[in-house]
C-alpha positions as CSV (number, residue, x, y, z in Angstrom):
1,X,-39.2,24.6,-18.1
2,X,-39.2,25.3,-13.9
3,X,-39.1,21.6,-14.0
4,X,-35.7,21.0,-16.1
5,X,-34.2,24.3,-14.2
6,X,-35.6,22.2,-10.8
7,X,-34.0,19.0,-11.5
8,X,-30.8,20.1,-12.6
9,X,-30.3,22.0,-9.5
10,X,-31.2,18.5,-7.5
11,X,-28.3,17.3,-9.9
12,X,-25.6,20.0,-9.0
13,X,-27.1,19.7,-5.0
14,X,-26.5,15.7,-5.3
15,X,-23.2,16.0,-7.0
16,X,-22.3,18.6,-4.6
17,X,-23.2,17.2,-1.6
18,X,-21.0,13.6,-3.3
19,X,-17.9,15.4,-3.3
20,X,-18.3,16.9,0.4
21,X,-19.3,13.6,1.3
22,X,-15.9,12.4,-0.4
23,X,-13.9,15.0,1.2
24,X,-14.8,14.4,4.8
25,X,-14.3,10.5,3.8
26,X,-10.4,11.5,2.6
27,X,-10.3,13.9,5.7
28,X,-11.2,10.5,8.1
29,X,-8.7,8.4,6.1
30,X,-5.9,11.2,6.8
31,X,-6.8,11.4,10.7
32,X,-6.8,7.6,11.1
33,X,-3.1,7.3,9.5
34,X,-2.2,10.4,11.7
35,X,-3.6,7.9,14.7
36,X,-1.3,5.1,13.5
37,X,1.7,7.1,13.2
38,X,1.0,8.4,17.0
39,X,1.0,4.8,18.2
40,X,3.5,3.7,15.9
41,X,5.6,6.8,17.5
42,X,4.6,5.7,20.9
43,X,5.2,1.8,20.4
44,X,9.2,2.5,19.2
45,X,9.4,4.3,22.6
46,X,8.9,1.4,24.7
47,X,10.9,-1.9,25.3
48,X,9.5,-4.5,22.9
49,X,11.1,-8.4,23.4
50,X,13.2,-9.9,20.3
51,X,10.8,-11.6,17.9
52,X,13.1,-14.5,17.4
53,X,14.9,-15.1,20.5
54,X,12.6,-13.3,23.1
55,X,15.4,-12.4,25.0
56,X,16.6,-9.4,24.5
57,X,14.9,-6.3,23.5
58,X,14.0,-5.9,19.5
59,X,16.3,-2.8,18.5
60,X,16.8,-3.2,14.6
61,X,13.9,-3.1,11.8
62,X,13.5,-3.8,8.4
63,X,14.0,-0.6,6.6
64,X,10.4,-1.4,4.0
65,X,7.5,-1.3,7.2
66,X,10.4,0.0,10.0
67,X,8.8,-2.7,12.7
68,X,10.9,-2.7,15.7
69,X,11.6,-6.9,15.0
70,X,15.0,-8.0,15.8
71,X,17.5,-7.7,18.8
72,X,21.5,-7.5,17.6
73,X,22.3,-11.0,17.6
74,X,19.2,-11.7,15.6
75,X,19.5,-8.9,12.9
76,X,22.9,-9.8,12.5
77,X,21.8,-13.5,11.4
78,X,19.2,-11.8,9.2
79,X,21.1,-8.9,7.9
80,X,20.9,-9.9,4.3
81,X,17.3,-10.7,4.2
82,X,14.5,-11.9,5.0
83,X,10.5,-11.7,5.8
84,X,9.5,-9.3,8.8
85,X,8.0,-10.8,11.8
86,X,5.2,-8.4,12.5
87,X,4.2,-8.0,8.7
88,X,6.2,-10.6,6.7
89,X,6.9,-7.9,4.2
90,X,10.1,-8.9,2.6
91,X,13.5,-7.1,3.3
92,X,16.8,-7.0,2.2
93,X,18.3,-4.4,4.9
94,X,17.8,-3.9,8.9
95,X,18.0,-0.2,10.1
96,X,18.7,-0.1,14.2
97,X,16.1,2.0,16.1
């Protein structure tokens, strides 16, 4: 009987220590998105080149993944569509940043 009481302790210990291993797995996954956001946050601060023309600086993004893509005279020649050129996630409307 010690035995059965013995094992199914192990079981509750193992199933246990599963989700805690779960949690600090979903608690990683949190703090690496928080990371992206932070660079993301950093990158829209800074000057970044047109995409398409590469000569004047990308001000307007695809409102889907909101990458910094396009300067004016590009995003208006794309301002009904199109494919992102960071990503190539598809878009149908350009927000300006």
């Amino acid at each position: 009987m010690s035995s059965t009481v013995s094992h199914h302790k192990q079981q509750q210990i193992g199933a246990n220590n599963l989700m805690a291993n779960e949690d600090q797995e979903e608690d990683g996954d949190e703090e690496e998105e928080d990371d992206e956001e932070e660079e993301e946050e950093e990158e829209q601060n800074l000057p970044i080149d047109c995409y398409v023309c590469h000569q004047s600086p990308a001000i307007y993004a695809p409102l889907g993944c909101k990458h910094r893509t396009l300067c004016k005279r590009c995003a208006m020649k794309q301002a009904t569509g199109g494919k992102c050129k960071k990503c190539g996630q598809m878009f149908f409307q350009l927000k300006k940043h």
